[in-house]
C-alpha positions, 0 to 999 in steps of 0.5 A: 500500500501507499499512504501519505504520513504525518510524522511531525507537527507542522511538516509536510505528509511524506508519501511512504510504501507499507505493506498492506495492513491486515485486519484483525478480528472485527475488523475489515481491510478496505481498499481505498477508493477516495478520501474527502479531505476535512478541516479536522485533518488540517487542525491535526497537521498544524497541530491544533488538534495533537494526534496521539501518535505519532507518525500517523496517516490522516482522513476520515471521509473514506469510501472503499470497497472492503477485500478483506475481514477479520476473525467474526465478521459477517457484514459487511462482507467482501466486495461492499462499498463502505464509508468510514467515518471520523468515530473509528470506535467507542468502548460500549460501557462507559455511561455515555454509551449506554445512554446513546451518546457514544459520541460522548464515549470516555474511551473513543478511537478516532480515525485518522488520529488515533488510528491510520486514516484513509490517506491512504491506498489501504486501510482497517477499520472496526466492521462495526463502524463502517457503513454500508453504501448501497447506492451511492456509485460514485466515490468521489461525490460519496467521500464529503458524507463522511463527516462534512454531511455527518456532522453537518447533519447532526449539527443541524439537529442540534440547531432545531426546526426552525425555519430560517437558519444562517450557516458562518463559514460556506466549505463542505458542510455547509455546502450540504446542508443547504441543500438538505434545508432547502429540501426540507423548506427551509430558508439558508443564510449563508455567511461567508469570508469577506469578499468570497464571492464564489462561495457566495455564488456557490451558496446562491445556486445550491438554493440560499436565500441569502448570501453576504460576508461573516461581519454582515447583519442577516436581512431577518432574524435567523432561528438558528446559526451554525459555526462551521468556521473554526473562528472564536471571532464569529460566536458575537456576531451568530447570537446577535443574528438569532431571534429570542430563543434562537439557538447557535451551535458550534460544529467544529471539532476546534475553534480559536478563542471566543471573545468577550461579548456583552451579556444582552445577547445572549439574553431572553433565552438565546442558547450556545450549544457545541456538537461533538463527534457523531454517533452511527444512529446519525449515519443510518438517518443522514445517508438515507435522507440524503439519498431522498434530498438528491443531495449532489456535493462539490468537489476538486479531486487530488492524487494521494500524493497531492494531498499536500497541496489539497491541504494547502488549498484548504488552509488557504480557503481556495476551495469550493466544496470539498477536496478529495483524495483518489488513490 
């Protein structure tokens, strides 16, 4: 196999041969068929997220077709296409587990962080946390699911029924969902970095109502906001947007700092929430809905050893969409 390693903190991945890894019991091997590439990998690489190990081989947006499996698998068997997320596995006793919030588990694996990711030719993975992706023909589209439209969509749970909602930071997730609130009624206000009309554009085809820059004040009160941008900055802004009892949900797994803000606006029951990992209850519900949406992603695709560059592109905010790895 080939993988693409992060050996030190800050330093470009370096393309690496290995033998091919072989699963153990419950596990499965997956041949690679691409990899979207999240902001989650880029906090890893630059260190604001600090891997566990070290070296380490990012990704966690994979769609595979599985090759091999380990001791007591059954499912999925041999020849399925699969998709493997960020949760890579959980301890299913700790009290978290056992209440359903196993994306809250006190002993998680995480892929691509505290186990080899999909930056890869090759990869194993728990057969319990691989979803089968009956349907879904094309890898490349299929990747961003992954975690872009799993987390996006949990965090859209989380955000509530309302009716207007404004998305801070138009990448891969928000991408998604817009077309999933759009598909569901809603309306999308789409905030994005200023001057970044292309993803103003972007935002305006896939069906929002309203796209402007991050430090604009939204033509209405939203119901609810969701932070995809890892920017601390943004959290005054979003409750200042959101109605009474409006809610504000940050979405990623890292933000810098948020500032001090007055009191008064986040009075009168306004709500600042966070979204953690996901659960696969999350999957089940997201890819069915997603296959009834329609919802088709943006990307620009990358060879496995492009990842550099594909990380660069990220870091640098030159991507619409999502960025995808094809091995």
């Amino acid at each position: 196999m080939r993988a693409m390693v992060l050996h030190r903190i800050g330093q470009p991945l370096f393309l690496e041969e290995r033998p091919d890894p072989l699963p153990g019991p419950g596990e499965i091997g997956v041949r690679i068929e691409a990899c979207a590439v999240c902001r989650t990998d880029l906090h890893i690489v630059d260190g604001e997220l600090t891997p566990q190990r070290l070296p380490i081989v990012p990704g966690h947006e994979i769609v595979g077709i599985v090759e091999t499996v380990g001791a007591g698998v059954t499912t999925p068997a041999v020849g399925t296409r699969v998709g493997i997320p960020w949760l890579g596995h959980t301890c299913g006793h700790c009290p978290y587990c056992a209440s359903g919030r196993e994306n809250l588990c006190d002993a998680p694996t995480f892929t691509g962080h505290t186990r080899d990711g999909g930056f890869a030719t090759h990869v194993v993975a728990d057969s319990a946390f691989a979803f089968p992706l009956n349907g879904f023909d094309d890898p490349v589209a299929t990747a961003p699911l992954m975690c872009a439209g799993l987390i996006g969509w949990r965090s859209l749970r989380i955000a509530g029924e309302g009716r207007r909602i404004g998305f801070y930071g138009f990448g891969a997730a928000a991408h998604i969902l817009v077309q999933l609130c759009c598909w569901q009624g809603r309306d999308v206000y789409a905030f994005t970095r200023n001057g970044d009309e292309a993803a103003q554009t972007l935002a305006l085809s896939l069906g929002a109502r309203w796209a402007g820059s991050s430090g604009s004040a939204p033509p209405e009160q939203l119901d609810a906001a969701i932070i995809f941008a890892p920017i601390g900055d943004l959290v005054p802004g979003a409750l200042r947007s959101v109605r009474k009892g409006g809610r504000v949900v940050c979405a990623g797994i890292h933000m810098s700092d948020i500032p001090q803000f007055p009191y008064k606006i986040l009075w009168e029951e306004r709500q600042l929430v966070s979204v953690a990992n996901l659960t696969r209850q999350d999957a089940t519900e997201f890819l069915a809905i997603a296959q009834q949406a329609d919802v088709r992603t943006t990307t620009t695709a990358y060879p496995l050893d492009g990842a550099n560059v594909a990380l660069a592109d990220l870091r640098a905010g030159r991507l619409q969409g999502a960025a995808v790895l094809v091995p």
